[in-house]
N, C-alpha and C positions, 0 to 999 in steps of 0.2 A: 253050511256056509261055503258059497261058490270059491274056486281060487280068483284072483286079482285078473283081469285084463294083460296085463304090464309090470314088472318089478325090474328097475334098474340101477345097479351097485355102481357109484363113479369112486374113483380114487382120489386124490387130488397129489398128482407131482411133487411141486412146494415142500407140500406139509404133512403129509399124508392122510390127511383128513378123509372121512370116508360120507359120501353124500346118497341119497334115496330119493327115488320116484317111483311111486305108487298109483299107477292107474286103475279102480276099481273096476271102472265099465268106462265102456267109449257109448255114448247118444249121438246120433246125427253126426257119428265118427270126433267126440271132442269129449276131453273131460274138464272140471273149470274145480280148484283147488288151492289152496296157499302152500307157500314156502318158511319153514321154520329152520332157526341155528340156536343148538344147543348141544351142550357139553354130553354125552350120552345118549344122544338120539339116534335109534335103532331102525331099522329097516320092519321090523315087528309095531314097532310104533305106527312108523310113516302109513303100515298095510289099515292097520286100526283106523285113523284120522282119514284114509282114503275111504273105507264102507261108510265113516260115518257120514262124508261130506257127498256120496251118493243118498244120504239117504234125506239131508241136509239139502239137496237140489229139487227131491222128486216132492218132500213134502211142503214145500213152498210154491208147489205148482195152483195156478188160479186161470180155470177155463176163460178162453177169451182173453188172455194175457199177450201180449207180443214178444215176452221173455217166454220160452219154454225148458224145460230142465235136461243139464249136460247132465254127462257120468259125474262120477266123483274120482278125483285126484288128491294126493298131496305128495310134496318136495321134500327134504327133510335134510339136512346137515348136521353131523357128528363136530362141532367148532364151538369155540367160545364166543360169539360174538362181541363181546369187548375187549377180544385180544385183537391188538396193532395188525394182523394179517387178513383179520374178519373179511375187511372188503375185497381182496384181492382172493379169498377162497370164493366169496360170491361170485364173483364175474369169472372167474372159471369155472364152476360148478354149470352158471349160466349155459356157456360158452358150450359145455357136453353136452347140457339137455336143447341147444337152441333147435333143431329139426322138429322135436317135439314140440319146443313153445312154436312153433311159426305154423303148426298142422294141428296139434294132439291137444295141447293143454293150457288152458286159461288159466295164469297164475295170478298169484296177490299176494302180499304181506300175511305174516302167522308172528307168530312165540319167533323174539331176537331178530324180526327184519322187518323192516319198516318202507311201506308202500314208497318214499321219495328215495330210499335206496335205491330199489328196486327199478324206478323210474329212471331213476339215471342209468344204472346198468343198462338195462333193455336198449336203450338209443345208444349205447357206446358198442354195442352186438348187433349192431344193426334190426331192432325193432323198432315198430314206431311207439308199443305200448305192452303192457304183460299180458295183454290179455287179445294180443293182434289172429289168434286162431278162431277166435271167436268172431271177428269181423265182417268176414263175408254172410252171417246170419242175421245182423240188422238191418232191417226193410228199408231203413232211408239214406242207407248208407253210410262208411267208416265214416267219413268226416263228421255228420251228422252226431254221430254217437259217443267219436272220442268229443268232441265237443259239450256234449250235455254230463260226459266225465270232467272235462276239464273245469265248467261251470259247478259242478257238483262239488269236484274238491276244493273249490276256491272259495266255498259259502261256509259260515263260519258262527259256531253259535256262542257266546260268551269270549271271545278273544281263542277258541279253540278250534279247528277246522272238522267242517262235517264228516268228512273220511275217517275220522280218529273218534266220533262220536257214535257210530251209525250203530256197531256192534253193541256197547254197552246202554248204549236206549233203547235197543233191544230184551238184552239183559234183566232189566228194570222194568219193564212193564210185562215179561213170564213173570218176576216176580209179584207183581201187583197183583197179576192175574191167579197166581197160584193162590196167593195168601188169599182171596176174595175168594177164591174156590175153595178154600178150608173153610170160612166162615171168617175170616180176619180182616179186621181195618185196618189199611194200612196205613190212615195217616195215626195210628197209635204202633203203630211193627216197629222191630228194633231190625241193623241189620249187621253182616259179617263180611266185609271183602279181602280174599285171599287174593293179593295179587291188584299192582296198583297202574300200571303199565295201560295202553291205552284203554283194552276193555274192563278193568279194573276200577278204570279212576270215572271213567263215563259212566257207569254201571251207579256206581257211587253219587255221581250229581244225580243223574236222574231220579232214584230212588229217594234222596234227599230233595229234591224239588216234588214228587209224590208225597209229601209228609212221612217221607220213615225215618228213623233215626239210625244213623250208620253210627255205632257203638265201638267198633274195632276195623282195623285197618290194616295187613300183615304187606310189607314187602322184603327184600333180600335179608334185610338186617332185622328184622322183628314185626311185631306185632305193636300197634300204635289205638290206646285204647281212652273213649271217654265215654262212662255210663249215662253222661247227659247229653249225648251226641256231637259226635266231630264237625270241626268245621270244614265240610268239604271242598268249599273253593281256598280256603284258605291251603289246605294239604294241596290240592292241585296247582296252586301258584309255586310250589315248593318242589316239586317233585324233578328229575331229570327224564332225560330221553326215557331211559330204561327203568321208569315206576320206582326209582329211590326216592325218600322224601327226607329232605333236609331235616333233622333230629332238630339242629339250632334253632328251630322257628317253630318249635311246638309251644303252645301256650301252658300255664302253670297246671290246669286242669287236667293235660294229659299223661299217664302212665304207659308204660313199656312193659313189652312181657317176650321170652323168648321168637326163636321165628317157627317154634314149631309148637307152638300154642294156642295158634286162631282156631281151632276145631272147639275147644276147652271154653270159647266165652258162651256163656248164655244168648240167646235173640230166636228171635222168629223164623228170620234166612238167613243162611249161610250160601255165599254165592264165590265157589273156586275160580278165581279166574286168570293162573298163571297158568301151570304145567300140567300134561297129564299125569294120571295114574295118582295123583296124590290124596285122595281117601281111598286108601285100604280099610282091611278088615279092623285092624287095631285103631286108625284113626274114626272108622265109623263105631266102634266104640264110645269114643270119647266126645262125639256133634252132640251139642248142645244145641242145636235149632231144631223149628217145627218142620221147616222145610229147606231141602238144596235143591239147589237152581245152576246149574252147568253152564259157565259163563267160558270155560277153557275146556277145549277137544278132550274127552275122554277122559275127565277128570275121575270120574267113578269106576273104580274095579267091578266086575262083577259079584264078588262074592260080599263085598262092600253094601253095593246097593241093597239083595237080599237082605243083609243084616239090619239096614237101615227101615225099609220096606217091613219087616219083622217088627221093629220098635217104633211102625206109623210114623214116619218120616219118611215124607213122599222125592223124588228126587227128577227134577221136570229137565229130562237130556238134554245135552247139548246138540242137538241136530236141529230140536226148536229154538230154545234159548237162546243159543248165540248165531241163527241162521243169518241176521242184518245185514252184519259185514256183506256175506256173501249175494244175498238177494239183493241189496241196494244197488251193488255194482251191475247188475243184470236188470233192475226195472229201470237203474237210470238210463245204460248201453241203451239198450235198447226200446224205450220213450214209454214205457209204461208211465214214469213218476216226470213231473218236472224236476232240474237239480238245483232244487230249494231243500230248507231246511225241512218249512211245512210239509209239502209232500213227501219229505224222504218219512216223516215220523209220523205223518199220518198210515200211509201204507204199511210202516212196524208197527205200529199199533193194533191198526185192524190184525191184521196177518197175525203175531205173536201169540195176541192177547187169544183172538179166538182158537188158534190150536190147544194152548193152554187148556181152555175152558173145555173142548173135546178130548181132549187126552184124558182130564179130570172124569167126564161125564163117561168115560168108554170104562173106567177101571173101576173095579171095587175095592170095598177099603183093603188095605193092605197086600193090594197087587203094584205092582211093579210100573209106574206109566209108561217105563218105556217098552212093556210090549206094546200095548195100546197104541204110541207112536207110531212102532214101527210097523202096524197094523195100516196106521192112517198113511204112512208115506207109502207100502207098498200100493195102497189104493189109490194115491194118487198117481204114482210110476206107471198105471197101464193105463188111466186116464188121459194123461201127458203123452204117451206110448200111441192112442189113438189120435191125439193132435196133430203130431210131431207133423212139421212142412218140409220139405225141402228147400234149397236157399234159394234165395229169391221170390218164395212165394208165398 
């Protein structure tokens, strides 16, 4: 395992808070990666979340594409983000890395920040967008592309906006795909969401508009459970910024159970989609589904997954699963998709579903997919490596 391109420790004046950036690899000299705040977030982490999100670019590569794939990056903040100073640690954290955002690194929303944050900062630091290094690479130019972004985030599926959807409809169709690759139906699957926050709660429609029955529901305060299936628009009309769901408006049918008990219900998937590193060895122990689905960076330990892998429970990484977010913002930039709902989910579908079904087909039972993965992104990395244009061509 190569070292990192880039690692950079900011301090923060104020409050002391201590901030990371993790450039994996630089492509065509850029890496494109999200920004997270949370309580404990390490620089060890941010290194983690940046190889994956390298690896998260190269295997979403598709010959003949007008997006082709950056390095991989991620941002990372040691802060509470619903502490009162949250936003003034961002726009300084900002404000250190700005040379890098304006040349090095295409950023976005992660875990505790939220893309219209983020958007206001950027213009109060003089950007015109988070992701303004990447600019000079679309063929029809910025205005063109912030444009089909701008159009993108303003289209809206169910009263919800497609930027907040793109990740977890992703999510939900590895998962289709997976279960369909065991042998399972999924309009009979039961399913598991850790974590209710954007890609949590999307993850959750979609898989429930696929016929599965989402069974359990965990966010800060518990675990929210109904053996005859949640009503998940109803939880999503409930919920706040940060994936709490209002207790008051649970209906009689629903039970409660600790917040460290969603590993413990019975279903088919279980799909992590808050924080990493949260199945270890002991909690893989305890997974009661037939299959995890990595809807949150790195949610699986290493020695976890083996353990899981051992008990035939296959676990489909998050570099596929949850690549949406990221490759949305890149086929819309740059005019692969139109910025409709339609195209955004037709191209996750294809794109997911089939990695899925490769990853499935390259492993034998009881190996690991994410070598297999990572088999397939390096194969695409020199693929993409023999594409690469330079700008403006």
């Amino acid at each position: 395992m190569s070292d990192p391109y880039l690692s950079v420790t900011w301090a923060d004046a104020d409050t002391g808070a201590r901030g990371y950036l993790v450039i994996d690899r630089l492509i065509r000299g850029l890496a494109g990666g999200g920004l997270r705040m949370r309580p404990g977030c390490t620089l060890a982490e941010v290194g983690d979340l940046a190889r994956a999100m390298s690896r998260k670019e190269a295997i979403a590569f598709r010959p003949g594409a007008r997006y082709l794939p950056l390095g991989g990056a991620k941002g990372g903040i040691d802060f509470d983000p619903d502490d009162p100073g949250a936003s003034g640690v961002l726009q300084r954290y900002l404000e250190a890395m700005l040379p890098l955002l304006q040349s090095r690194w295409a950023a976005g929303e992660d875990l505790g920040v939220r893309q219209d944050e983020l958007d206001e900062l950027a213009v109060a630091i003089g950007l015109s967008s988070t992701v303004d290094a990447a600019l000079p690479f679309v063929e029809d130019g910025a205005p063109a592309g912030l444009g089909r972004l701008a159009a993108a985030f303003a289209a809206t599926d169910r009263g919800i906006g497609l930027g907040e959807l793109v990740g977890g409809y992703g999510v939900a169709r590895a998962a289709v795909a997976g279960l369909r690759a065991q042998g399972r139906d999924p309009g009979g699957a039961t399913a598991v969401i850790q974590g209710f926050g954007s890609m949590g709660g999307a993850t959750a429609r979609y898989l429930a508009g696929a016929g599965v029955s989402v069974v359990g529901v965990a966010d800060v305060a518990g675990v929210v459970v109904d053996e005859a299936g949640l009503d998940v628009e109803s939880l999503l009309s409930t919920r706040d910024r940060r994936g709490r769901i209002d207790r008051k408006a649970l209906s009689a049918s629903v039970h409660t159970l600790g917040v460290d008990r969603w590993a413990e219900i019975p279903c088919d998937v279980l799909v992590p989609a808050a924080t990493s590193y949260v199945i270890d060895a002991a909690v893989a122990e305890r997974v009661q589904a037939a299959l995890v689905v990595e809807a949150a960076n790195v949610a699986t330990l290493a020695d976890a997954e083996a353990r899981l892998a051992a008990r035939g429970i296959p676990v489909v990484p998050d570099f596929i699963a949850n690549l949406a977010t990221n490759a949305w913002w890149w086929w819309t930039l740059f005019g692969d998709i139109e910025p409709t709902v339609e195209d955004a989910f037709a191209m996750i579908d294809g794109t997911i579903s089939g990695l899925v079904h490769e990853a499935f087909d390259r492993s034998a039972p009881g190996e690991r997919l994410r070598a297999a993965a990572i088999k397939m992104a390096d194969e695409r990395a020199a693929l993409a490596a023999r594409a690469t244009r330079p700008v403006g061509v």
